[in-house]
C-alpha positions in Angstrom: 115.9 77.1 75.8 117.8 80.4 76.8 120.1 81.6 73.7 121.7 83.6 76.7 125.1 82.2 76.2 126.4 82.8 80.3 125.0 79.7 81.9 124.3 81.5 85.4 122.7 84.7 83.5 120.8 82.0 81.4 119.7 79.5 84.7 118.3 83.3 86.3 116.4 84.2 83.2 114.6 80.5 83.4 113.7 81.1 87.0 112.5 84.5 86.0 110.2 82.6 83.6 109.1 79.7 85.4 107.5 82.6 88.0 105.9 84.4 84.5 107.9 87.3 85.6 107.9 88.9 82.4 103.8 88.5 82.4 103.3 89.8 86.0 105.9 93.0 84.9 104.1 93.7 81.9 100.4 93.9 83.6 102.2 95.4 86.7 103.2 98.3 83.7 99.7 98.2 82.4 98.1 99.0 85.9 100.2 102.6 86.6 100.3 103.9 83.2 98.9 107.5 83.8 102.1 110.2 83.4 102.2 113.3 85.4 104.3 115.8 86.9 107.9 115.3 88.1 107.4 114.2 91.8 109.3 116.0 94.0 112.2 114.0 96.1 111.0 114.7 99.2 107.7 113.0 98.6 109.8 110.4 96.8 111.9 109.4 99.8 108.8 109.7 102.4 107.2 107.4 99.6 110.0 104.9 99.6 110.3 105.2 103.9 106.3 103.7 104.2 107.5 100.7 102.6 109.3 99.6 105.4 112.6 99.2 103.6 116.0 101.6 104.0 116.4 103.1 100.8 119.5 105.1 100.8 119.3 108.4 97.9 123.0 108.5 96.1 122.4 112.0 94.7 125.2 112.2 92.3 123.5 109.5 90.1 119.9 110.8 91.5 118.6 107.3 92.1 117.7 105.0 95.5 119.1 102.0 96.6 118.1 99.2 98.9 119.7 95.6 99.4 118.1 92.6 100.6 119.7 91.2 103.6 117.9 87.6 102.5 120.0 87.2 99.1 122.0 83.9 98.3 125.2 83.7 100.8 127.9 85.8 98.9 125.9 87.6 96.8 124.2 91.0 96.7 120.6 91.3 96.1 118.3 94.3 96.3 117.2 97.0 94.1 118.0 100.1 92.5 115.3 102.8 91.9 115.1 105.6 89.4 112.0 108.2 90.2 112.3 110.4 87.0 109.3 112.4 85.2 107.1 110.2 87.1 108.3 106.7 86.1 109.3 103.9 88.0 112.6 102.4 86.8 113.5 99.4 88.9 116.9 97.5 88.5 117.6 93.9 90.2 120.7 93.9 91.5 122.1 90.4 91.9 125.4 89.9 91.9 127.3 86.9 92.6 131.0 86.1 93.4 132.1 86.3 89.6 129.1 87.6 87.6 126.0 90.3 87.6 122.9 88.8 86.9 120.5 91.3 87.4 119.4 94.0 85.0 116.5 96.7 84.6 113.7 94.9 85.5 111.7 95.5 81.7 115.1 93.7 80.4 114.8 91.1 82.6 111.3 90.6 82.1 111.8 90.7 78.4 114.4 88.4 78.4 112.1 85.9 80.6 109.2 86.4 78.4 111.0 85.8 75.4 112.2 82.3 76.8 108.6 81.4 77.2 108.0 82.7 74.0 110.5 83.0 71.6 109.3 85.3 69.0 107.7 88.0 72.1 108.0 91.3 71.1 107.1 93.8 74.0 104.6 96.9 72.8 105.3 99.2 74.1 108.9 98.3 73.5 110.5 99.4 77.5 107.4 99.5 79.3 107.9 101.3 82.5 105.6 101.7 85.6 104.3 105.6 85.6 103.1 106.9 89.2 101.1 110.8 88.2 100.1 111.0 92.3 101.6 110.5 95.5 98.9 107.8 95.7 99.6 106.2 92.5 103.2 106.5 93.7 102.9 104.6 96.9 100.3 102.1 95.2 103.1 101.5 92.4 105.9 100.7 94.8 104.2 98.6 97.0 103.1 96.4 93.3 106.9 96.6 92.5 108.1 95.4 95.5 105.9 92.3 95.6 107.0 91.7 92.0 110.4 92.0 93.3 110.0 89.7 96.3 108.4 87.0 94.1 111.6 86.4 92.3 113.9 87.2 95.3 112.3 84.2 97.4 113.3 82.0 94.2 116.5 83.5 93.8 117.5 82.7 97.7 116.2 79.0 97.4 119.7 78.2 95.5 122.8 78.3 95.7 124.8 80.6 93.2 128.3 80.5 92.7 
């Protein structure tokens, strides 16, 4: 049982662990762990444009942002992307009506590997995915976004209020 004491926040975190979304983030991390050079933003935004998806570049906060037209009706779903030293920080952004539910992706993988296991403690302890190539870069997005899209399709099967 979730000791997350908001019942919506605590009903997303047992969907993230019925998918073993915290086990499929933390290999995801293990697979594009090689660091490297800052990436430049241009090669970050031509990266982002062969996925297929619209991510808009808000430069004041230097990160991308994309939403998912196929979220729960009156909510916002998507994804927010932080390219910095060559790691990959992802935050879910779900939002309902009355309440966020969504989080940086190693918290919410934490949070749904520790329902599953109650005692989990990550190592190391905010994994993050590392892209050191333009290759690794586009190989790393493309893994992220499927690990995204897994919970998203759960996400829309329900209704949240």
């Amino acid at each position: 049982m979730s000791d997350i004491a908001n019942p919506a926040k605590a009903r997303f975190i047992e969907l993230a662990s019925s998918i073993e979304f915290g086990e499929r983030y933390y290999a995801y991390c293990g697979r594009f762990q090689a660091t490297g050079p800052e990436i430049p933003l241009e090669t970050q935004t031509q990266a982002l444009k062969a996925t297929g998806r619209t991510f808009r570049y808000h430069k004041s906060e230097n990160f991308f942002a994309w939403r998912d037209s196929n979220g729960p009706e009156g909510c916002e779903l998507g994804l927010n992307l932080i390219l910095k030293y060559a790691n990959l920080h992802w935050i879910i952004v779900f939002n309902t009506l009355t309440v966020r539910l969504g989080g940086p992706m190693n918290l919410v993988a934490f949070q749904a590997k520790r329902h599953a296991e109650p005692t989990f403690l990550p190592d190391p302890p905010n994994p993050m995915a590392h892209a050191a190539t333009k290759a690794a870069l586009a190989e790393a997005l493309d893994q992220g976004l499927v690990l995204y899209e897994s919970l998203a399709a759960e996400i829309a099967k329900s209704e949240w209020k």
